[in-house]
C-alpha positions in Angstrom: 59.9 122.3 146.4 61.0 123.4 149.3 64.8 123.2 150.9 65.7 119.5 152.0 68.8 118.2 153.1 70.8 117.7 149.7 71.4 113.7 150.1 73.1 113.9 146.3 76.6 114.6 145.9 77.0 118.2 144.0 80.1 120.6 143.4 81.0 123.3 145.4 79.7 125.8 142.7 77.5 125.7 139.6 79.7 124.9 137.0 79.7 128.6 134.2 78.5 127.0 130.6 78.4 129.9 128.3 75.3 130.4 125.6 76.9 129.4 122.1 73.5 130.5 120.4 71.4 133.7 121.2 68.0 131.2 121.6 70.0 128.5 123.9 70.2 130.2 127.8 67.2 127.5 129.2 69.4 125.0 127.2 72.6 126.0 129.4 70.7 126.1 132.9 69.8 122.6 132.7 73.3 121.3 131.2 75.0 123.9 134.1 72.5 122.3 137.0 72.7 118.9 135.5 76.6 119.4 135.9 76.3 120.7 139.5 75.5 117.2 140.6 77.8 115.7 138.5 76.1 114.8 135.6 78.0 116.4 132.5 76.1 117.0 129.5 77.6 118.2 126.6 75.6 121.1 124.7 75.0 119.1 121.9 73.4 116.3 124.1 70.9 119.3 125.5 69.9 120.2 122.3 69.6 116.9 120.9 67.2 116.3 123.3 65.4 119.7 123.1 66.0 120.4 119.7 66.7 124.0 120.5 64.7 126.2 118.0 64.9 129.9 116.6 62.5 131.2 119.0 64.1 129.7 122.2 62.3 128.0 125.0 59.2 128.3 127.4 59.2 127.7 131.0 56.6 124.6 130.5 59.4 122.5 127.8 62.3 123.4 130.2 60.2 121.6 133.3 59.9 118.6 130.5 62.9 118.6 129.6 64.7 118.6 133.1 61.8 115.3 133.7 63.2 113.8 131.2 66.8 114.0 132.7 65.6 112.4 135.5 65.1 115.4 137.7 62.3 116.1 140.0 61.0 119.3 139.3 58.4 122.1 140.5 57.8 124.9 139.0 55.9 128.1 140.8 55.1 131.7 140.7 57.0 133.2 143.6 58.0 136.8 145.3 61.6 137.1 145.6 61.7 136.8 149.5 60.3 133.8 149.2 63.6 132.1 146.8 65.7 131.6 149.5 62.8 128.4 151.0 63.6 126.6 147.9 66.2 123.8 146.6 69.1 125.9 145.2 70.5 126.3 142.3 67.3 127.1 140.5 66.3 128.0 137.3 64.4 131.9 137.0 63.0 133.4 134.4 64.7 136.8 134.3 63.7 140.2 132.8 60.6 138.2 130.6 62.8 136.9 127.6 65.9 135.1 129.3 66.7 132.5 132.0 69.2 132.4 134.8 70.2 130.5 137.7 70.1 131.6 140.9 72.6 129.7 143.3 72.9 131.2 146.4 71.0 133.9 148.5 72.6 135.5 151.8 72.7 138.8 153.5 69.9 140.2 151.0 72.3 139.6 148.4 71.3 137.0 145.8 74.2 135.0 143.5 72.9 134.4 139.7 75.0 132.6 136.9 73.5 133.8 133.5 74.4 132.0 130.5 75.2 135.1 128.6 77.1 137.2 131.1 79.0 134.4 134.0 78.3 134.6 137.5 77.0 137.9 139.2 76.4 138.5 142.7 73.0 141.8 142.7 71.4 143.4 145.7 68.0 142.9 146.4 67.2 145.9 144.6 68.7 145.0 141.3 67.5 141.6 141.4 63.7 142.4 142.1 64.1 144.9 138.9 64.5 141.9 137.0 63.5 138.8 138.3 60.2 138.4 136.3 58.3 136.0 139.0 59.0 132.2 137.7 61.2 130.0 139.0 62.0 126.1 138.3 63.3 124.0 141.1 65.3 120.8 140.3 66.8 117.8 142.2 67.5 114.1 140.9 65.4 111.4 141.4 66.3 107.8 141.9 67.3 107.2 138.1 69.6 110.3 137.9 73.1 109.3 136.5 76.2 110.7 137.4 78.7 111.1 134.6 82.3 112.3 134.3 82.6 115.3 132.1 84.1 115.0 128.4 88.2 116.2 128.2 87.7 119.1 125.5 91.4 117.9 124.5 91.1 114.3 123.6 90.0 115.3 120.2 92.5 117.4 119.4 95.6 115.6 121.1 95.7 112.8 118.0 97.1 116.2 115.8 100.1 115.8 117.8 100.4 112.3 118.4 99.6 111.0 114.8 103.0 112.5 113.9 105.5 110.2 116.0 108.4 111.3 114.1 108.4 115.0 113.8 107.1 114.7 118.0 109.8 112.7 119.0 112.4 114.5 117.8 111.3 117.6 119.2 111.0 116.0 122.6 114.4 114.8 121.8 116.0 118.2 121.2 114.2 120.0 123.9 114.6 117.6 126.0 119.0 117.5 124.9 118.8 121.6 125.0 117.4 121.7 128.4 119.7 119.1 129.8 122.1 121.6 128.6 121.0 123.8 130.8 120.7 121.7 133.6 124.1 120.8 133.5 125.9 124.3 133.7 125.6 124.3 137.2 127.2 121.0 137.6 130.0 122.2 135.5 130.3 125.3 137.7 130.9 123.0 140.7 133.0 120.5 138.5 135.4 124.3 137.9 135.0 125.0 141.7 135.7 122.0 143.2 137.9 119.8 141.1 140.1 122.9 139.7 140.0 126.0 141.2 140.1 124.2 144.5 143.2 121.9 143.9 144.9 124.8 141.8 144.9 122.4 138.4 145.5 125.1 136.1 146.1 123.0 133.2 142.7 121.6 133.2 140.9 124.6 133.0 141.6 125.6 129.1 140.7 121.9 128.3 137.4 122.0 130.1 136.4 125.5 128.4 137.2 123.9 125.2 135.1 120.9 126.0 132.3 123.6 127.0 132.9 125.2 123.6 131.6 122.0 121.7 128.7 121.4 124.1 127.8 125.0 123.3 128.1 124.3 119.3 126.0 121.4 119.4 123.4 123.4 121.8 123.0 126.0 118.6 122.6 123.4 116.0 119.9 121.6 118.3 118.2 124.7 118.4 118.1 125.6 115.0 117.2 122.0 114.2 114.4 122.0 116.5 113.1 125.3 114.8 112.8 123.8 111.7 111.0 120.9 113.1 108.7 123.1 115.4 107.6 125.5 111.7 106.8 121.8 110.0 104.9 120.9 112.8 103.4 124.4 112.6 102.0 124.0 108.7 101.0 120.4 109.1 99.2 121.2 112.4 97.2 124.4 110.4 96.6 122.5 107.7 94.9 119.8 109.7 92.7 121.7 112.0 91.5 124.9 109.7 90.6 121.8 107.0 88.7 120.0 109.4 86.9 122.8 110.6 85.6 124.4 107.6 84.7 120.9 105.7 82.6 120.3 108.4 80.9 123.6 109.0 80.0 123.5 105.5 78.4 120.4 105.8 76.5 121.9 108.6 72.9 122.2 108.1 70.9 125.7 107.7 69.2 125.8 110.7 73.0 125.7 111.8 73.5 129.2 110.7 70.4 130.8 111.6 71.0 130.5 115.5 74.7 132.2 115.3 75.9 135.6 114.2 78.8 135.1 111.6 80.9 137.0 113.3 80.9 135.0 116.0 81.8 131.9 113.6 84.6 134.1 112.3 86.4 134.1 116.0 85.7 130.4 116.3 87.4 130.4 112.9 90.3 133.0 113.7 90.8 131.4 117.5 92.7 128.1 115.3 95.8 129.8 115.2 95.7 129.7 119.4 94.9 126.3 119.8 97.7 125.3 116.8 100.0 126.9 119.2 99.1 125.7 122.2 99.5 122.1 120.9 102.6 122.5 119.0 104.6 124.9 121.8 102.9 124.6 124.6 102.2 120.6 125.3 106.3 119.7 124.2 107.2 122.5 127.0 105.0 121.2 129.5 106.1 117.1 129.3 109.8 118.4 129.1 109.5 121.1 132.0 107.7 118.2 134.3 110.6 115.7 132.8 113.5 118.2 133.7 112.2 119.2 137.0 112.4 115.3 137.9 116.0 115.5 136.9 116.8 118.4 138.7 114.7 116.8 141.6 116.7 113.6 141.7 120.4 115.5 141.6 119.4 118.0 144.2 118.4 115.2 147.0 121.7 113.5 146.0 123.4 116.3 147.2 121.3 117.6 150.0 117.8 115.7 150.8 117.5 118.9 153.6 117.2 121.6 151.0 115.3 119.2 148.3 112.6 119.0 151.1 112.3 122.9 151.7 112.3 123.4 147.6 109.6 121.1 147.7 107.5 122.5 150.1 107.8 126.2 148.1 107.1 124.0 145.1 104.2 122.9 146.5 102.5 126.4 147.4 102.2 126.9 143.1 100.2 123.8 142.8 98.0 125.1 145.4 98.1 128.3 143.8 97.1 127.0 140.6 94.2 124.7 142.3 92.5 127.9 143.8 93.0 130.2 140.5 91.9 127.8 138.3 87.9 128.3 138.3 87.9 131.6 138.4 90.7 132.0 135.4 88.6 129.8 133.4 85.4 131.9 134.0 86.9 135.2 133.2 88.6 134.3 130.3 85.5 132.5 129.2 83.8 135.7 129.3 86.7 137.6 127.8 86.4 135.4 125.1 82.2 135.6 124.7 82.7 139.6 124.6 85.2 139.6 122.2 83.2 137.3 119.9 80.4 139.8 120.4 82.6 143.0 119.5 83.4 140.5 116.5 79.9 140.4 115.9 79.1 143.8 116.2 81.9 144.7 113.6 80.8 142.4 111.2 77.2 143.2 111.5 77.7 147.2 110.6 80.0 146.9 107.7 77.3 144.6 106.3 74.6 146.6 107.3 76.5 149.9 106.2 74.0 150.6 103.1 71.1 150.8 106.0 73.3 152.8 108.3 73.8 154.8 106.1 70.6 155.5 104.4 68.8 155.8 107.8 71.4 158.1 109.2 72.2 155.8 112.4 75.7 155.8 112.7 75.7 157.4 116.1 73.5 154.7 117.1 75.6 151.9 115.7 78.7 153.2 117.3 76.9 153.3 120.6 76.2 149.8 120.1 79.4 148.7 119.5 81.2 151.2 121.9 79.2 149.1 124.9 80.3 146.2 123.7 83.6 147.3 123.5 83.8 148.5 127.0 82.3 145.6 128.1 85.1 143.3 126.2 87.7 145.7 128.2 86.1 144.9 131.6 86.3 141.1 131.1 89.8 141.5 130.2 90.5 143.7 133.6 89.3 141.0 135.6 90.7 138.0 133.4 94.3 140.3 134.0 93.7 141.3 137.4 93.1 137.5 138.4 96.8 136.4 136.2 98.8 139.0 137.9 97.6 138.0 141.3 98.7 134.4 140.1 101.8 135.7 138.5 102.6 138.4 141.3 102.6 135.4 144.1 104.6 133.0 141.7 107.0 135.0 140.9 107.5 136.5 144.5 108.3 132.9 145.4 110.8 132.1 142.4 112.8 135.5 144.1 112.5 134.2 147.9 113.5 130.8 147.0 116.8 131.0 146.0 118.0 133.4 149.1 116.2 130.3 151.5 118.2 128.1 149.7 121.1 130.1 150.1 120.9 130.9 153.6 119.8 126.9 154.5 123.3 125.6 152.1 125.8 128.1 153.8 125.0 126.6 157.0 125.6 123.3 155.7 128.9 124.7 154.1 130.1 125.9 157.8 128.9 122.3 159.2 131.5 121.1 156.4 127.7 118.7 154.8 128.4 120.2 151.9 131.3 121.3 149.6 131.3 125.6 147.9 131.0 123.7 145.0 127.8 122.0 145.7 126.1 125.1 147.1 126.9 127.2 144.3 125.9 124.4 141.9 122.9 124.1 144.1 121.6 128.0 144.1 122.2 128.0 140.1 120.1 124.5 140.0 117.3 125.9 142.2 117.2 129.1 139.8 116.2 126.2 137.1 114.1 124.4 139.0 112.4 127.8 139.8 112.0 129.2 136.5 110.7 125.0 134.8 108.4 125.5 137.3 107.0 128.9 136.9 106.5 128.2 132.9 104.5 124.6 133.8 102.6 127.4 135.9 102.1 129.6 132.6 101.7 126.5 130.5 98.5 125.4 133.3 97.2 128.9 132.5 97.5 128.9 129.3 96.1 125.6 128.6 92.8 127.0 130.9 92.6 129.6 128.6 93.4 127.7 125.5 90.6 125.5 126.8 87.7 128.2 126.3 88.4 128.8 123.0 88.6 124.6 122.4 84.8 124.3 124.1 83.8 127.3 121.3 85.2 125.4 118.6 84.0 122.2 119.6 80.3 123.3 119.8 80.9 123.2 115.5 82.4 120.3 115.6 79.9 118.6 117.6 77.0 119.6 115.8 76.0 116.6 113.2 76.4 117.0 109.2 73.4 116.8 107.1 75.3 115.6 104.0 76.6 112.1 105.4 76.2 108.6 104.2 75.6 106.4 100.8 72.1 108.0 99.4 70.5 108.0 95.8 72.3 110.5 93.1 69.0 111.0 91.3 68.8 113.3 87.8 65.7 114.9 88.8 62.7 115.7 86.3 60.7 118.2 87.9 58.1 116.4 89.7 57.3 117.8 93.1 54.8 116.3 95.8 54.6 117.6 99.1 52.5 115.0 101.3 51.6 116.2 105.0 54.2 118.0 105.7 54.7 119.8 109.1 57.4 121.9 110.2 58.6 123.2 113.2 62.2 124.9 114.5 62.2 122.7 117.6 60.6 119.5 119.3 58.4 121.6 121.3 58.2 124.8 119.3 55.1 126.1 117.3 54.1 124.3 113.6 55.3 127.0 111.5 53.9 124.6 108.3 51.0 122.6 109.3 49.8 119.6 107.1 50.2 121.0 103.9 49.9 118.9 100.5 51.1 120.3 97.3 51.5 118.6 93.8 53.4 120.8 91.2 54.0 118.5 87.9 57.2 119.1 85.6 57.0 122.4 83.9 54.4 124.2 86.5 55.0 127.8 87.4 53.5 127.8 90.8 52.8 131.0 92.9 53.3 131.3 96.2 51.6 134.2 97.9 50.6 135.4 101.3 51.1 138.0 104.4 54.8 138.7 105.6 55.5 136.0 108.2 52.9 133.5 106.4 55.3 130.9 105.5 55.7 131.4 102.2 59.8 131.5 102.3 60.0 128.3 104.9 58.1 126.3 102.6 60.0 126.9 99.3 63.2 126.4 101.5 61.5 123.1 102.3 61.2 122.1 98.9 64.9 123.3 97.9 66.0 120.8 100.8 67.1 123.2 103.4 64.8 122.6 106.1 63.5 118.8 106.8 59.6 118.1 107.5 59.1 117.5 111.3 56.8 115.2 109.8 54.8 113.9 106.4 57.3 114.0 103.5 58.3 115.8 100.2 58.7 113.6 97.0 61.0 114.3 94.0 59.8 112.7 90.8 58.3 109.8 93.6 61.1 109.6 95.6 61.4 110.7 99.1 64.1 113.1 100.2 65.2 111.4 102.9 66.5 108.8 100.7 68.2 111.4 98.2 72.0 112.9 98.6 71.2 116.6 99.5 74.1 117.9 97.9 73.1 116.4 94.3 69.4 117.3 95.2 70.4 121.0 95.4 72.8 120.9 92.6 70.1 120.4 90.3 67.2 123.3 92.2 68.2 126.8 90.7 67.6 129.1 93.6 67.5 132.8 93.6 66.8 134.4 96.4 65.3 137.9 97.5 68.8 139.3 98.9 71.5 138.1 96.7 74.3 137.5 97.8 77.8 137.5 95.1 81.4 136.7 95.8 84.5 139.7 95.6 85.5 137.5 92.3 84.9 138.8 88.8 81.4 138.4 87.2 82.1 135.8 85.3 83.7 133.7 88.3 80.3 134.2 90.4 78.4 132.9 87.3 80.3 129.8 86.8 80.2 129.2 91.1 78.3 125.8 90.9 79.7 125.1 87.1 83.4 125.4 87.0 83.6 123.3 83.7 80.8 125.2 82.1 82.6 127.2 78.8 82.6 130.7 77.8 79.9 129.8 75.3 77.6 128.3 77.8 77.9 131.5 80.1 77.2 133.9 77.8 74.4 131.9 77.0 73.0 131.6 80.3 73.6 135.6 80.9 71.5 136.3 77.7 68.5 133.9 79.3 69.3 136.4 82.2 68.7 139.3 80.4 71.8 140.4 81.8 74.5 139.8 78.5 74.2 143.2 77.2 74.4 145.3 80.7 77.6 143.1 81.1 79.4 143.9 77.6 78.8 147.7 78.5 81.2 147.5 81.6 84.4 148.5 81.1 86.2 145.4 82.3 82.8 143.2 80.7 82.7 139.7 82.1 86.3 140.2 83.9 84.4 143.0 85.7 85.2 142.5 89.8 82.5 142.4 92.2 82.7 144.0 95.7 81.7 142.1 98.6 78.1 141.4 98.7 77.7 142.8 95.1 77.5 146.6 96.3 79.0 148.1 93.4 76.3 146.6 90.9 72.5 147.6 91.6 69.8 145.3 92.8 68.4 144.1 89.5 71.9 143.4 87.9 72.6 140.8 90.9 69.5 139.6 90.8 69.9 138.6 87.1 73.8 137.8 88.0 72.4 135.4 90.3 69.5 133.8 87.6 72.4 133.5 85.2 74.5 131.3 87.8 71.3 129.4 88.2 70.4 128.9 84.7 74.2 127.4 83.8 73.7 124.4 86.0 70.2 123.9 83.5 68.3 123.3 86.6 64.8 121.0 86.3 63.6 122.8 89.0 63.8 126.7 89.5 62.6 128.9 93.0 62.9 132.6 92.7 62.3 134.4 96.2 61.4 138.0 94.9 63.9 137.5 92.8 62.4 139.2 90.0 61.3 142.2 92.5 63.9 144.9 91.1 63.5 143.9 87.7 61.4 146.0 85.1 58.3 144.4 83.1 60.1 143.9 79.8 62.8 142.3 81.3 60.8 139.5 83.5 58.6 138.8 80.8 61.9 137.9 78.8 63.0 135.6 81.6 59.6 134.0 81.9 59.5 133.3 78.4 62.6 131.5 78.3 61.7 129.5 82.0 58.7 128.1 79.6 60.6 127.1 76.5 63.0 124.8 78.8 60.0 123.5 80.2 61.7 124.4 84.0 59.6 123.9 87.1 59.3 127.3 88.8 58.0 127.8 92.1 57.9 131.4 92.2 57.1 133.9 95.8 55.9 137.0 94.2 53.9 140.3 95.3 54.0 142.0 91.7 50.3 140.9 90.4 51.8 140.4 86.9 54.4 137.6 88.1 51.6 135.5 89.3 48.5 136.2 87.3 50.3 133.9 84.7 50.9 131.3 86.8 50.0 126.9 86.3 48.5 127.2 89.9 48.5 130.1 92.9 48.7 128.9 96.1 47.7 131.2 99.0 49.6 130.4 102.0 48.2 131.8 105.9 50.0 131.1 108.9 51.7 128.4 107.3 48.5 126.7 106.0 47.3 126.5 102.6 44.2 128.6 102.5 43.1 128.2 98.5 44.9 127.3 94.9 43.7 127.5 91.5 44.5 129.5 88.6 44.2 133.3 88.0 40.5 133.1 86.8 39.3 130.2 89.1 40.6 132.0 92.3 39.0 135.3 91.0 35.5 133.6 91.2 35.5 133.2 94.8 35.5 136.0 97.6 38.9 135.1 98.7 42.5 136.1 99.6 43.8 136.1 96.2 40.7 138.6 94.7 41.6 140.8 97.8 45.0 140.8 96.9 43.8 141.4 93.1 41.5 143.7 93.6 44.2 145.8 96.4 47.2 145.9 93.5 44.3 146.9 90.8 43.5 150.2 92.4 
């Protein structure tokens, strides 16, 4: 598509939309382009439509996706002298695994706004090293619809304003504790001109005293206001940290897999800034504007010459502000992304230590996180370099503004306009009116930067629950039928289960068994209700998930996976998780089922033993049998086990088995130890998420298959 004459009314730059998810950058180029011509999509509309996926997205489903947004698109294989022919901004595939747009090229310099790192301008050099030979133009058709973008703050400004009271009268006492301020000036001119002047004397003790009060009430306002201001505080933390982590838990799986958890943890921690930009900042900025007005108003009473030159110095901040805006947003947007991803990196090693560790990488790690680091300190140079050129020029102007003033009202004292009184009345005024508006220039800034961390948080919020609505609380019995089912991460991603049907009657142990990658673990995730089918359906006791409460559904599966996971809480707290009502009786109970009782009793501390984050202090098999015990409490109908009996010894699983089979439990059961499955109701082989052959031990034995491979392989 070559360059035409752009009829269709676009902003002066590609609007920056940062990657919230490490699969997501095709995702933002269209949202970001779609936004250049005015058009703004939220994130979550973009993946609604897309259903962005674990293993991101091709070139071809981007083309379909930007169709189906009503864009004309073409997409070609072209040299990178050739870019500068096409329509612009343009979607490139960059360095064979990412996307970028490329918005402007001039002077052999090419200008690229990557999801991941903000707007870069590269010379040719650089940008033929990692261009990687694709590029998709875009422009609207006919049915392309323009729409205003969404205000990030509108669903967070009801906080504030669903508490009248405790709002209004801190508006109230700001607004009387500034007035306070605003009048010293007028008093000083009162003094000058009504007593010093005339030589009245007597009046002056009287009009201290009269100052005294004013100055009384002025501290008892404040310290009222202070404890309104920590009230507002609690209620306001209470509110938001509540709302955000009921709904990320409601948040389904797939949820999680697409974002680091440390990154979740800054979205988490960044609360605190957005509590206090509603609860400080937002009261400062209506009274500031308010106050100004007033000052405003008494200043052209007394002189309409000099309320015309503070306005026009006045005016040079809103123009600053207009100009720093876009580029203050961007760099603290990227401040912001690195930080998260020092966050990440953090998180990810002390998690990871037992691996550092054993595999003697710590250089390595460090490495990893020292670039991310220094990368976190160079967004926060520019981010600083652009708010001291804003606060340099602001602040230059609040000095210079004052001496015009004073220069301009002298005159006008000589010319006898104006009384001493006035113009000192008038340079103390213009020192408030100065510094009001220097803060509602911080309080601009800081809501742009406030606003980053909103559009992080919101991506959360955005993103549907899986656990809402009226749906069937049903006691299940065991009964399992999987009819058809297909699964795949995203609408236009690879089947990762194709058409598989699977009947497992109350009381089966079922084996499931295959290659690494061959589906195995997706398809018992399935059946615990973690991942929906993409299509077909699975059936509990005859009725289909869909119209079954997930919540209840899980309650009832036992699940232990192959990485168990245990709570910094005593042993006995982590076994009762899911059963708080469950007695001392029952626990002890289940940890005997668990084969676990005994190991327990030996500990110093016994059940009232404390567990270290992640359960490092305890070995493998111990959590793993931790972990059956916390199953087994709930008496779950139906029981999966992920390689969860993999660290345990022979006597031991055969114990657990034995039990599982007097309780009649369904078991589906992923295995690679021959002696976990050999037992087994029915083995189901599983190949690139297909089911390749089931039967029992001796009928799967009879056939040159997988299974008598994988017999014949743990045999010898």
């Amino acid at each position: 598509m070559l360059k035409k004459k752009k009829l269709f009314p676009t902003r002066r730059r590609v609007p920056f939309i940062e990657q919230m998810q490490q699969t997501e950058c095709a995702l933002c180029c269209i949202a970001m382009i779609s936004s250049y011509y005015k058009n703004d999509l939220s994130m979550y509309e973009v993946r609604e439509r897309m259903g962005n996926g674990r293993d991101g997205t091709t070139l071809f489903h981007l083309k379909k996706l930007a169709e189906q947004l009503n864009f004309d698109t073409k997409s070609y294989k072209a040299d990178s002298r050739q870019l500068g022919t096409l329509i612009l901004p343009a979607i490139l595939y960059w360095e064979n695994n990412h996307f970028v747009i490329l918005e402007k090229v001039a002077q052999q310099a090419y200008t690229i706004v990557d999801p991941g790192s903000g707007r870069r301008k590269l010379k040719e050099k650089e940008f033929t090293e990692k261009y990687s030979g694709y590029v998709l133009t875009l422009y609207p058709n006919k049915n392309f619809e323009r729409r205003s973008r969404k205000n990030v703050w509108a669903s967070f400004s009801y906080l504030v304003t669903n508490r009248p009271k405790i709002f209004i009268s801190i508006l109230f006492l700001t607004f009387l504790l500034q007035m306070f301020t605003v009048a010293m000036p007028i008093f000083i001119q009162f003094v000058i001109d009504k007593i010093i002047v005339p030589d009245y004397r007597d009046l002056l003790n009287i009009f201290l005293a009269g100052i005294g009060g004013l100055i009384l009430f002025n501290t008892l306002f404040t310290f009222l206001r202070g404890r309104i201001l920590i009230t507002l505080h609690n209620a306001l933390d209470y509110e938001i940290q509540t709302r955000f982590f009921s709904h990320l838990l409601r948040l389904p799986y797939q949820f999680f897999l697409l974002r680091s958890f440390g990154d979740l943890l800054f979205r988490a921690n960044s609360m605190k800034v957005i509590r206090d930009q509603l609860a400080n900042q937002v009261v400062k900025g209506l009274l500031d504007s308010a106050v100004l007005l007033v000052i405003l108003l008494y200043m052209f009473l007394q002189s309409p010459l000099m309320v015309f030159i503070v306005a026009l110095i006045a005016s040079t901040n809103v123009i600053l502000i207009a100009v720093s805006q876009r580029y203050l947003a961007e760099t603290n947007q990227m401040e912001i992304k690195e930080h998260s991803e020092v966050q990440g990196a953090q998180t990810e090693m002390l998690y990871g230590i037992f691996g550092v560790k054993t595999s003697g990488v710590e250089s390595k790690i460090y490495n990893r996180w020292l670039q991310r680091f220094r990368n976190l300190l160079s967004a926060y140079r520019k981010k600083e370099i652009v708010l001291n050129r804003v606060n340099t020029a602001s602040n230059t102007m609040q000095l210079m503004a004052p001496l015009i003033l004073l220069w301009v009202g002298a005159h006008q004292v000589f010319a006898g306009s104006i009384t001493l009184g006035v113009l000192v009345a008038f340079h103390a005024i213009s020192n408030q009116f100065f510094m009001l508006s220097g803060n509602i220039v911080q309080t601009i800034n800081s809501f742009i930067l406030t606003t980053s961390y909103l559009k992080r948080v919101e991506d959360v919020l955005d993103a549907p629950g899986e656990m809402e609505g009226d749906k069937m609380k049903k006691t299940l019995e065991g009964n399992i039928l999987l009819k058809n089912v297909t699964f795949s991460y995203s609408k236009y991603s690879e089947n990762v289960i194709h058409n598989v049907t699977l009947d497992i009657k109350k009381g089966q142990k079922v084996a499931l068994i295959g290659q690494s990658g061959s589906g195995k673990t997706t398809l018992a995730n399935m059946i615990i209700g973690l991942f929906a089918p993409s299509s077909g359906d699975i059936y509990y006791d005859g009725v289909s998930m869909k119209e079954l409460d997930l919540g209840h559904l899980r309650r009832q599966i036992g699940t232990v996976p192959q990485n168990v996971m245990l709570f910094n809480r005593s042993i006995y707290d982590n076994i009762i998780l899911h059963n708080p009502e469950a007695s001392p009786e029952e626990v002890i109970e289940a940890a005997k089922a668990a084969q676990i009782h005994e190991e327990i009793m030996k500990m110093p501390m016994q059940y009232h033993t404390m567990v270290s984050e992640m359960g490092m202090n305890i070995s493998g098999g111990q959590r793993q049998r931790i972990a059956l015990a916390k199953a087994l409490l709930g008496k779950p109908s139906i029981l999966v086990l992920d390689e969860a009996t993999s660290s345990l010894d022979h006597l031991n699983e055969s114990k657990i088995d034995e039990y599982l089979s007097d309780i009649n439990c369904t078991r589906i059961v992923i295995a690679h130890r021959l002696t976990t499955v050999m037992n087994c109701d029915m083995i189901v082989v599983v190949d690139n998420g297909r089911i390749i052959e089931s039967g029992t031990h001796h009928e799967l034995l009879k056939k040159s298959s997988f299974y008598s491979e994988f017999y014949k392989e743990m045999i010898s």
